[in-house]
N, CA, C and O atoms as a GROMACS GRO file, in nm:
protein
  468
    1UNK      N    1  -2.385   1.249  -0.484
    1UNK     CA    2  -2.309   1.322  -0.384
    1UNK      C    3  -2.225   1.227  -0.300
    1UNK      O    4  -2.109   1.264  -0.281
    2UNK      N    5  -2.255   1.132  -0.255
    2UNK     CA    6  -2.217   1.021  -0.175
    2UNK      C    7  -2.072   0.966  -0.272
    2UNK      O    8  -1.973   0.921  -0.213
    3UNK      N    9  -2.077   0.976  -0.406
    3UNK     CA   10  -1.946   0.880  -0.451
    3UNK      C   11  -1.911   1.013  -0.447
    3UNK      O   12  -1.935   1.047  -0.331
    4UNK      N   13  -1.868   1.108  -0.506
    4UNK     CA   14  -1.825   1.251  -0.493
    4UNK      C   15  -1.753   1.233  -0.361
    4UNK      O   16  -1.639   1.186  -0.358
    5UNK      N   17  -1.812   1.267  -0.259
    5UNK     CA   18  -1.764   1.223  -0.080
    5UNK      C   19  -1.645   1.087  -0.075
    5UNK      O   20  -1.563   1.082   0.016
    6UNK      N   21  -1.649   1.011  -0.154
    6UNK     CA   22  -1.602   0.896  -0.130
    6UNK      C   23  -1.474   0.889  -0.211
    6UNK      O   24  -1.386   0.810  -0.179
    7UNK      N   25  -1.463   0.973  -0.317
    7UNK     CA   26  -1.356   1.020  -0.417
    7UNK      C   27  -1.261   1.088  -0.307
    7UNK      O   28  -1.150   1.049  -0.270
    8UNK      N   29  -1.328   1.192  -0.268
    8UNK     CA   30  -1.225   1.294  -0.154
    8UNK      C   31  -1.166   1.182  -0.034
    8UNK      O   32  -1.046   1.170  -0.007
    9UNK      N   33  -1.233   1.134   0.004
    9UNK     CA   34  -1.238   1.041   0.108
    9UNK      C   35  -1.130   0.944   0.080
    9UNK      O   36  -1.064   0.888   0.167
   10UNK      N   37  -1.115   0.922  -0.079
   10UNK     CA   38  -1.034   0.818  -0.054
   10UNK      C   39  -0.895   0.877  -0.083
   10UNK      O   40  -0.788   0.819  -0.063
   11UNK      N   41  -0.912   0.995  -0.130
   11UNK     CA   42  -0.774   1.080  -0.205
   11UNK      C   43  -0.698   1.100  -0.072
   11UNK      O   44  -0.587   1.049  -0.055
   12UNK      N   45  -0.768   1.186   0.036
   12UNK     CA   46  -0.735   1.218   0.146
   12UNK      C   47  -0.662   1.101   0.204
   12UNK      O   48  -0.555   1.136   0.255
   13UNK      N   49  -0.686   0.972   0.213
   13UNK     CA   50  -0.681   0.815   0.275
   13UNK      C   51  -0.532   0.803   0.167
   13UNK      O   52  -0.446   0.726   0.208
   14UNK      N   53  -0.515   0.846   0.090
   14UNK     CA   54  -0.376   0.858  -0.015
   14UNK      C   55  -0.274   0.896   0.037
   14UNK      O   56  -0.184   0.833   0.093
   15UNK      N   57  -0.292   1.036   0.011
   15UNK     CA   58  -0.197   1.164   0.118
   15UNK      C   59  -0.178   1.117   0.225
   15UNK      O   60  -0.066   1.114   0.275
   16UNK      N   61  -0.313   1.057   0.300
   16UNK     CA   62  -0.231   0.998   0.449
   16UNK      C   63  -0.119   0.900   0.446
   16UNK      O   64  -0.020   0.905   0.520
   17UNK      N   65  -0.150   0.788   0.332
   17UNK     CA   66  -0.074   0.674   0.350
   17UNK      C   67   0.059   0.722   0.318
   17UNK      O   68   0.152   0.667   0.375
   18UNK      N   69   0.093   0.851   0.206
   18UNK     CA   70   0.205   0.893   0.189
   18UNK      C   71   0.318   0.855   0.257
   18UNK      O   72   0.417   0.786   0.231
   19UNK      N   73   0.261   0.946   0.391
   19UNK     CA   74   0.400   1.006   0.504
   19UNK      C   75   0.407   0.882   0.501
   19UNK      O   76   0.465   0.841   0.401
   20UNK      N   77   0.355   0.770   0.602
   20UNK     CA   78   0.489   0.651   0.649
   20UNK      C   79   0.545   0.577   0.516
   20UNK      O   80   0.633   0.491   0.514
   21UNK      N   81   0.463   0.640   0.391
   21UNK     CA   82   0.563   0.584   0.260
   21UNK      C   83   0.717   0.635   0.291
   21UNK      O   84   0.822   0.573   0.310
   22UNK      N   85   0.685   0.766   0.288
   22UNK     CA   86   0.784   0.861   0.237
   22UNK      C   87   0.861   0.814   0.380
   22UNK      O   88   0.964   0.750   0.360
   23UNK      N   89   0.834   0.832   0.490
   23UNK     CA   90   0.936   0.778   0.607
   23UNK      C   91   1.018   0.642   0.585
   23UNK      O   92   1.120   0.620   0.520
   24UNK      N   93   0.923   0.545   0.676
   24UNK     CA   94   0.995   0.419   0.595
   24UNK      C   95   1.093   0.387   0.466
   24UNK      O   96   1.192   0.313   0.470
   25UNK      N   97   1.029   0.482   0.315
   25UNK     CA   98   1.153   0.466   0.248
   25UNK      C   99   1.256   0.548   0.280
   25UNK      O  100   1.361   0.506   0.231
   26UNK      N  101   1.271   0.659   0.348
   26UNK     CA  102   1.354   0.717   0.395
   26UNK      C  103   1.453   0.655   0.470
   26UNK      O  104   1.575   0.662   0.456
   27UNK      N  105   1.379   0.586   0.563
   27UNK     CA  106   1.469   0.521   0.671
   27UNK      C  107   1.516   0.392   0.596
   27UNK      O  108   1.610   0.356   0.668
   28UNK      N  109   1.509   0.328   0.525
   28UNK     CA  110   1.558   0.245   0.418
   28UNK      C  111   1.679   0.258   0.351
   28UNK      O  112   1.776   0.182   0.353
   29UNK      N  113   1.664   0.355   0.296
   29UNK     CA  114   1.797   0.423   0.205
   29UNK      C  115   1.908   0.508   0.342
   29UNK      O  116   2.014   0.554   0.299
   30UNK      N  117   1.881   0.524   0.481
   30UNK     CA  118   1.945   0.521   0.590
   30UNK      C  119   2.007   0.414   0.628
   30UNK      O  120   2.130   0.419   0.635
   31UNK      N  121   1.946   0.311   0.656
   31UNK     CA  122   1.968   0.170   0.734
   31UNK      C  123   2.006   0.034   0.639
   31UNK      O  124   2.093  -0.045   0.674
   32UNK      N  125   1.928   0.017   0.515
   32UNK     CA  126   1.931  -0.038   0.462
   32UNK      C  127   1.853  -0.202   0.476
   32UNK      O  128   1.854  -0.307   0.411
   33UNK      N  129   1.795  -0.155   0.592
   33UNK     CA  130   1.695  -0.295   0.670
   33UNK      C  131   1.596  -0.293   0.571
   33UNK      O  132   1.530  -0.195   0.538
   34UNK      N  133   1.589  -0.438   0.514
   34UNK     CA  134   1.487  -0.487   0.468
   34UNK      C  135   1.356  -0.501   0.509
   34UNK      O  136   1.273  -0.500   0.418
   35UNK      N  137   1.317  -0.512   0.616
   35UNK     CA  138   1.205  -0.514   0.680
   35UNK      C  139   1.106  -0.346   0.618
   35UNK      O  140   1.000  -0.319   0.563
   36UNK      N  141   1.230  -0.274   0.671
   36UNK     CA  142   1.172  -0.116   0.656
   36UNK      C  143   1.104  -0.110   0.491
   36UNK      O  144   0.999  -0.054   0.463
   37UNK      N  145   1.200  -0.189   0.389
   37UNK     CA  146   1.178  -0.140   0.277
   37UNK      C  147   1.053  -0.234   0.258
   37UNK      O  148   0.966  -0.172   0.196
   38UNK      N  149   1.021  -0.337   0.282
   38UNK     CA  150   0.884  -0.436   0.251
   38UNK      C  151   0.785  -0.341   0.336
   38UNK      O  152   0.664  -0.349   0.312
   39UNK      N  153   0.824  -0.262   0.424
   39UNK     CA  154   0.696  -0.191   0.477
   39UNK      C  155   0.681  -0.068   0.420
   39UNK      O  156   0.568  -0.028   0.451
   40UNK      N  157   0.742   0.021   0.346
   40UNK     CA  158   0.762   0.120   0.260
   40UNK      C  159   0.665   0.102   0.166
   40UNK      O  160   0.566   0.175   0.154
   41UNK      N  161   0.703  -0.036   0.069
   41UNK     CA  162   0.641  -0.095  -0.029
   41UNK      C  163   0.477  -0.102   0.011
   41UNK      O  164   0.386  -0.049  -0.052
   42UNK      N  165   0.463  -0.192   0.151
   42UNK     CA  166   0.317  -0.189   0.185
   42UNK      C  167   0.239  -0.066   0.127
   42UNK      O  168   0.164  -0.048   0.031
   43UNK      N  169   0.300   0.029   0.249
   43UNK     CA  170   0.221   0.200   0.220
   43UNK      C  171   0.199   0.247   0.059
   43UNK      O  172   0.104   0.305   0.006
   44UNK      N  173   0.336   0.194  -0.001
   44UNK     CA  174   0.345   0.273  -0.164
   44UNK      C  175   0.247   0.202  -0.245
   44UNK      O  176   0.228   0.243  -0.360
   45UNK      N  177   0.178   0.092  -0.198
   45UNK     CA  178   0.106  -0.032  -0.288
   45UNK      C  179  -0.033   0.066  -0.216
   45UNK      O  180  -0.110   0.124  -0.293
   46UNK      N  181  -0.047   0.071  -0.104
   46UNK     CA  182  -0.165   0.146  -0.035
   46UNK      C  183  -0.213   0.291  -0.105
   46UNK      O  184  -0.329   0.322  -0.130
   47UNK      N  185  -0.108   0.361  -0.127
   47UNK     CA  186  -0.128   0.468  -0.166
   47UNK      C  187  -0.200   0.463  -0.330
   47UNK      O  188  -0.298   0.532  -0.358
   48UNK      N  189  -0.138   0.377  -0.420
   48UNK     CA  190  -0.147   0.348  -0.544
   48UNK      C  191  -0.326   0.234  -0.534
   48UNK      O  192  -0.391   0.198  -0.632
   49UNK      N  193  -0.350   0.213  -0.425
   49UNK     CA  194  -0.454   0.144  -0.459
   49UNK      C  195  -0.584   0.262  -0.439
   49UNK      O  196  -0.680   0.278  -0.514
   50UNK      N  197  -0.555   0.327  -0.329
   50UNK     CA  198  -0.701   0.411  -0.288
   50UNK      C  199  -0.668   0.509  -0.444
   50UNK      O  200  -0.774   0.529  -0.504
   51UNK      N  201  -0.537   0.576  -0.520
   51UNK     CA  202  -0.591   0.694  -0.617
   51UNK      C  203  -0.669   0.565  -0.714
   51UNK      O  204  -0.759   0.596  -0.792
   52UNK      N  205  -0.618   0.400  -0.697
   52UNK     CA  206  -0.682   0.365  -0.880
   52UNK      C  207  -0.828   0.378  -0.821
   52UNK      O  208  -0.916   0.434  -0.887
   53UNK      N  209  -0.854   0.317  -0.676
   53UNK     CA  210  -0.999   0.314  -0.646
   53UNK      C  211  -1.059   0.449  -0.686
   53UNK      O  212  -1.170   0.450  -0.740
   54UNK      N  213  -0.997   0.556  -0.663
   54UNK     CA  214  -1.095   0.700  -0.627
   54UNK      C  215  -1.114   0.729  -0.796
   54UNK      O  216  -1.219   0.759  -0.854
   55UNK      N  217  -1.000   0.712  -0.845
   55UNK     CA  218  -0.968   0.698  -1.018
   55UNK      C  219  -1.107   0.600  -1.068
   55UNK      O  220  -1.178   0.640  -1.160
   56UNK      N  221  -1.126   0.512  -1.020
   56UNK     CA  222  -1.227   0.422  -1.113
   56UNK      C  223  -1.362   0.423  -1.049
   56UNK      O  224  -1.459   0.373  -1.107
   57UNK      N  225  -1.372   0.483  -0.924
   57UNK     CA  226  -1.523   0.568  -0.859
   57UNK      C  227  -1.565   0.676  -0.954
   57UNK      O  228  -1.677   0.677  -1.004
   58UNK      N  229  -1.465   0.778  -0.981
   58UNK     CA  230  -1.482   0.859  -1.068
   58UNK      C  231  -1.545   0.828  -1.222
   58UNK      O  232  -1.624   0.913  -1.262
   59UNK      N  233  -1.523   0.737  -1.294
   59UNK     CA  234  -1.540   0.707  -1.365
   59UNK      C  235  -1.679   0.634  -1.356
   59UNK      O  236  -1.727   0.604  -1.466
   60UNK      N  237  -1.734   0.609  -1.271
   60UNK     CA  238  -1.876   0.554  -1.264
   60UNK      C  239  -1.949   0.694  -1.212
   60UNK      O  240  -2.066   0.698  -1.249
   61UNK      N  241  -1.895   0.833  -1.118
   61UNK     CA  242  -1.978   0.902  -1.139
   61UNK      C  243  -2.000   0.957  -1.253
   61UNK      O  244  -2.112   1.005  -1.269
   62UNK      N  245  -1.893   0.966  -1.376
   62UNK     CA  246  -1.905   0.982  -1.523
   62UNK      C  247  -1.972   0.914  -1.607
   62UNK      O  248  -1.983   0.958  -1.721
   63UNK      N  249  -2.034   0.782  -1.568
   63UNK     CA  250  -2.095   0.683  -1.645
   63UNK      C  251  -2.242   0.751  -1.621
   63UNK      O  252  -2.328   0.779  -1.704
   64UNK      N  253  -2.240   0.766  -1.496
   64UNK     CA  254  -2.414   0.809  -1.422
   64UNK      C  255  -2.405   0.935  -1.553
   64UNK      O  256  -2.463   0.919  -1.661
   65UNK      N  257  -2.345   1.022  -1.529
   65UNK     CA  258  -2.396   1.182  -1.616
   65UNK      C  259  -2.400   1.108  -1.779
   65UNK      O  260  -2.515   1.106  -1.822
   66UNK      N  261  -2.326   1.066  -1.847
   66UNK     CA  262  -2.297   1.023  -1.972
   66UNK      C  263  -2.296   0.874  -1.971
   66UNK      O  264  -2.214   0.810  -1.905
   67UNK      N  265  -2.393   0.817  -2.048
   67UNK     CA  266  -2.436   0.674  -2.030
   67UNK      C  267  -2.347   0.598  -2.157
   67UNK      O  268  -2.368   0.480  -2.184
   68UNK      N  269  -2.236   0.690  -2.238
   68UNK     CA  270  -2.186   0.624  -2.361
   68UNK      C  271  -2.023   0.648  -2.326
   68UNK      O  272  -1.956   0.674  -2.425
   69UNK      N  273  -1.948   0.641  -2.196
   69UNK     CA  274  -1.880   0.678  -2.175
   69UNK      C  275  -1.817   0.551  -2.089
   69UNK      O  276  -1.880   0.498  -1.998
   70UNK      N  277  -1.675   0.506  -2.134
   70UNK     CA  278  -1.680   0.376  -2.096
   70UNK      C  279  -1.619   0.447  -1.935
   70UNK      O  280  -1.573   0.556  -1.903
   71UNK      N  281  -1.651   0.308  -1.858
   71UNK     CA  282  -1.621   0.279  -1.703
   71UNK      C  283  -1.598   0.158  -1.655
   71UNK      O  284  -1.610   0.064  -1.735
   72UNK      N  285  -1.565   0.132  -1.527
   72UNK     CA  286  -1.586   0.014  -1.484
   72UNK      C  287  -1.663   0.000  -1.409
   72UNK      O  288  -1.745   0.092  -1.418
   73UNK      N  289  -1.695  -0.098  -1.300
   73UNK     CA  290  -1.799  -0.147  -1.233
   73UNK      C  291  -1.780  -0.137  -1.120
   73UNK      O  292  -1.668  -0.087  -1.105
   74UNK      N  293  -1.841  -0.164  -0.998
   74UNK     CA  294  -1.834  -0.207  -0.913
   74UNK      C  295  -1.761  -0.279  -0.841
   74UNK      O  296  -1.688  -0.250  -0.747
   75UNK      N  297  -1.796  -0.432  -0.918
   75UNK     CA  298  -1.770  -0.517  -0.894
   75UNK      C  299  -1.630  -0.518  -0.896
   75UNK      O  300  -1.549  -0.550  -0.810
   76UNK      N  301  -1.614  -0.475  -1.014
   76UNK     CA  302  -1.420  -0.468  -1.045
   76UNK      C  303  -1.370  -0.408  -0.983
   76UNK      O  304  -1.256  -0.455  -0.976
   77UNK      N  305  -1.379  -0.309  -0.914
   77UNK     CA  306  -1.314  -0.211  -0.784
   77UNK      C  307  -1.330  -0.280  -0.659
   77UNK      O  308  -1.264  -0.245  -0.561
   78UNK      N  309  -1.416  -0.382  -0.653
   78UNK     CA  310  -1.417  -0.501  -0.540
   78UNK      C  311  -1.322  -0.574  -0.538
   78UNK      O  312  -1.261  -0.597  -0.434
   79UNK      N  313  -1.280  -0.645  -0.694
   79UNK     CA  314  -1.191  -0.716  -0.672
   79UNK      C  315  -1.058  -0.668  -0.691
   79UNK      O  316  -0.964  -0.737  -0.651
   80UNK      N  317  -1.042  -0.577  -0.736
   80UNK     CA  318  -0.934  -0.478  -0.742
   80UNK      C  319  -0.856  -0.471  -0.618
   80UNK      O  320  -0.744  -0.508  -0.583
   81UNK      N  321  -0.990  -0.391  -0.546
   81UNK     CA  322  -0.951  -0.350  -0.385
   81UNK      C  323  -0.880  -0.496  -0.319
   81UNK      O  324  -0.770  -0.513  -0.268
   82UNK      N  325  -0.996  -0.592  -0.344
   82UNK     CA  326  -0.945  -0.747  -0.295
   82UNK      C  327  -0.781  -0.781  -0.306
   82UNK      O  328  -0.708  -0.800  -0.208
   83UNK      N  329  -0.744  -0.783  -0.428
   83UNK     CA  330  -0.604  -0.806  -0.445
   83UNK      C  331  -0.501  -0.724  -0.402
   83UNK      O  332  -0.393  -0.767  -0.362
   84UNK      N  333  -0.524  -0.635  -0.406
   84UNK     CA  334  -0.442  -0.532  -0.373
   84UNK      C  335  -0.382  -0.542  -0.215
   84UNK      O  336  -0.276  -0.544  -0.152
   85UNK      N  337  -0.546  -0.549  -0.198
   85UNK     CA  338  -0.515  -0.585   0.011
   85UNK      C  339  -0.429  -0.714   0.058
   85UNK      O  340  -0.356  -0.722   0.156
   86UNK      N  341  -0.449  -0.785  -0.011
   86UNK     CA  342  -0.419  -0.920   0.012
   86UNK      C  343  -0.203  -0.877  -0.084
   86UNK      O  344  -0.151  -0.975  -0.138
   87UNK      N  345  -0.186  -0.848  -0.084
   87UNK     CA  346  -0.079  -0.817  -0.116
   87UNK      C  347   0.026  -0.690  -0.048
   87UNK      O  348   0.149  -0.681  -0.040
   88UNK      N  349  -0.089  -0.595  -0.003
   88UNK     CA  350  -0.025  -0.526   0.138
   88UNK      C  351   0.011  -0.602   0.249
   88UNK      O  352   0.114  -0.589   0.316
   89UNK      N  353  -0.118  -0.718   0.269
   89UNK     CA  354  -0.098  -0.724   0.397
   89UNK      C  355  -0.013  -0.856   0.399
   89UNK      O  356   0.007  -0.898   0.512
   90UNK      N  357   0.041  -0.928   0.296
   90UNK     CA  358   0.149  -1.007   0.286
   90UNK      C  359   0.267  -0.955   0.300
   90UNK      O  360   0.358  -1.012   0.360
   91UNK      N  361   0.281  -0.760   0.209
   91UNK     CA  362   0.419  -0.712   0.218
   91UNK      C  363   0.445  -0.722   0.388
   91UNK      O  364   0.544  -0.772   0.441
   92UNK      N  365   0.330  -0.660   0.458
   92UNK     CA  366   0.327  -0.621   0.590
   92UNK      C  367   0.406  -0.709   0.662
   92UNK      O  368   0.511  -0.682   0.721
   93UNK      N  369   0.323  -0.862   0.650
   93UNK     CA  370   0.322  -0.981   0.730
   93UNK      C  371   0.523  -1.025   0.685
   93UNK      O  372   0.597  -1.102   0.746
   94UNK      N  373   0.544  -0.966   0.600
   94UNK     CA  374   0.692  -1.028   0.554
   94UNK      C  375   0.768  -0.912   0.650
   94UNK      O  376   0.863  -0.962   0.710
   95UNK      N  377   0.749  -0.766   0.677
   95UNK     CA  378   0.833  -0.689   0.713
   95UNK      C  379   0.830  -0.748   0.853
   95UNK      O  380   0.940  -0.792   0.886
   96UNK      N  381   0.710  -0.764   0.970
   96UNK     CA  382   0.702  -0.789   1.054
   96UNK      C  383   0.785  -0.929   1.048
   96UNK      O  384   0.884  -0.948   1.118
   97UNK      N  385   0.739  -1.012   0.965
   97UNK     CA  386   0.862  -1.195   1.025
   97UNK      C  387   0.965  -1.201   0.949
   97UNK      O  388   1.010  -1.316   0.956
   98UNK      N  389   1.037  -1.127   0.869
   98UNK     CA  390   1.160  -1.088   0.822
   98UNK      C  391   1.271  -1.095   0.947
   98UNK      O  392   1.256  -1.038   1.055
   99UNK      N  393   1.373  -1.169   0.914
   99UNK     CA  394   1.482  -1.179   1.029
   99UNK      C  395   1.589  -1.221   0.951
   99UNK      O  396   1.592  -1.341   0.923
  100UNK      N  397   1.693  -1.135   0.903
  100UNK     CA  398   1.780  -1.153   0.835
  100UNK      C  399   1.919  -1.158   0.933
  100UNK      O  400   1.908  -1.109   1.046
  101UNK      N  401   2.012  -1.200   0.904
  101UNK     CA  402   2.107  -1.290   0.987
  101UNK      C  403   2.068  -1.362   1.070
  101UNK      O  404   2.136  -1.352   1.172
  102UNK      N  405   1.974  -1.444   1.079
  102UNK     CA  406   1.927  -1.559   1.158
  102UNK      C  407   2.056  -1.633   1.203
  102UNK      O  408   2.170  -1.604   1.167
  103UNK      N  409   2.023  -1.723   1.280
  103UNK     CA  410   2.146  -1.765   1.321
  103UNK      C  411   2.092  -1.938   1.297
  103UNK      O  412   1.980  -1.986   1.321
  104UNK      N  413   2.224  -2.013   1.239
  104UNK     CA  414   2.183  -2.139   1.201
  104UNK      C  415   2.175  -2.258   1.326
  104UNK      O  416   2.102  -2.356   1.332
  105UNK      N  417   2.276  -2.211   1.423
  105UNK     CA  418   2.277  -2.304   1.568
  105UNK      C  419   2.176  -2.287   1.638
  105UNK      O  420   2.202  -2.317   1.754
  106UNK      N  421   2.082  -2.255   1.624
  106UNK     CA  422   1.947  -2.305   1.694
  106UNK      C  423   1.910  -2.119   1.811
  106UNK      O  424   1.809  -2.078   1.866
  107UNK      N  425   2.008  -2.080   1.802
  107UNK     CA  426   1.967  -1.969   1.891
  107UNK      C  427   1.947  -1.856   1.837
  107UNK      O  428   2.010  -1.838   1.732
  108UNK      N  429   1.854  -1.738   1.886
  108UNK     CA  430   1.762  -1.644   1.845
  108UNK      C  431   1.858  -1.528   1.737
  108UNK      O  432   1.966  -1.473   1.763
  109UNK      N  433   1.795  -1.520   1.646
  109UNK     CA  434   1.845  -1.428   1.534
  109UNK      C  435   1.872  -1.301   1.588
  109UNK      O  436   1.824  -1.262   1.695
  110UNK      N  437   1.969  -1.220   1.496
  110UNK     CA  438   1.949  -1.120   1.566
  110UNK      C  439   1.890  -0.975   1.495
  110UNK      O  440   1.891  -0.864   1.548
  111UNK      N  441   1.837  -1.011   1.358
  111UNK     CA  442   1.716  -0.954   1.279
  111UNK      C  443   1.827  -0.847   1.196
  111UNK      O  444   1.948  -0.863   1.209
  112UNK      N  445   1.772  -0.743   1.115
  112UNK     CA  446   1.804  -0.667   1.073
  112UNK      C  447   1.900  -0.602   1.157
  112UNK      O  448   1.846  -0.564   1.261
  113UNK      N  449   2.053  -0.568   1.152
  113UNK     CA  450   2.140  -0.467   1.214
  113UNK      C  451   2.198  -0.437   1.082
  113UNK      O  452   2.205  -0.492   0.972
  114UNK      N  453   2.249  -0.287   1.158
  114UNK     CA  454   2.350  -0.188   1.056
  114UNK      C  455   2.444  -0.269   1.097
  114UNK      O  456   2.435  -0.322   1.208
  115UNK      N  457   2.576  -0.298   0.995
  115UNK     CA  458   2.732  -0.320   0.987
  115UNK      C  459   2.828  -0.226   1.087
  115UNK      O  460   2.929  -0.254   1.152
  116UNK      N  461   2.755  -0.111   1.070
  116UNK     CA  462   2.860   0.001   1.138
  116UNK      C  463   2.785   0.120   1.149
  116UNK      O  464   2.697   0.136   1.066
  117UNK      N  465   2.810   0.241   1.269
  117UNK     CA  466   2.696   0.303   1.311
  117UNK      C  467   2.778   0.428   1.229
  117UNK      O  468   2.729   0.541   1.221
   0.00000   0.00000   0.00000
């Protein structure tokens, strides 16, 4: 019952990450700021990690009922999860210190702007 709970749990944790997918890339294909689109990406990598997780939970509550039925492990949804995170939270860490037109004379960038409003 508990992985069952944890399947929904993580599907739900999906659907959530959606919206600021679906925003952020929205506002992307608006603005065209890079920042927005590395944080788009975050959410869309987020979203794609909790269905493989809930996807390969499932498959071990299928192993429990049918013992000849291939699955994966545990362990591998550990390290799964591991990489995955570690690659959100790099997209993240790039949208946040992303500063495009920097300025080369020593004074403060002035980050992502539109050309024309």
């Amino acid at each position: 019952m508990d992985d069952e709970m944890a399947i929904v749990i993580r599907l739900i944790v999906a659907a959530c990450a959606a919206i600021p997918f679906v925003v952020f890339l929205l506002s992307y294909l608006r603005t065209r700021m890079t920042r927005l689109l590395l944080a788009a990406l975050g959410f869309g990598i987020f979203v794609v990690k909790e269905i493989l997780l809930a996807a390969g939970m499932f498959t071990i509550v299928i192993k429990e009922n049918n013992p000849h039925s291939p699955a994966v492990t545990h362990s591998d949804l550990a390290l799964l999860e591991g990489v995955i995170d570690l690659a959100i939270i790099l997209l993240f860490v790039a949208a946040v210190l992303w500063k495009q037109g920097a300025s080369v004379d020593g004074k403060a960038g002035a980050g992502d702007k539109k050309d024309s409003v």
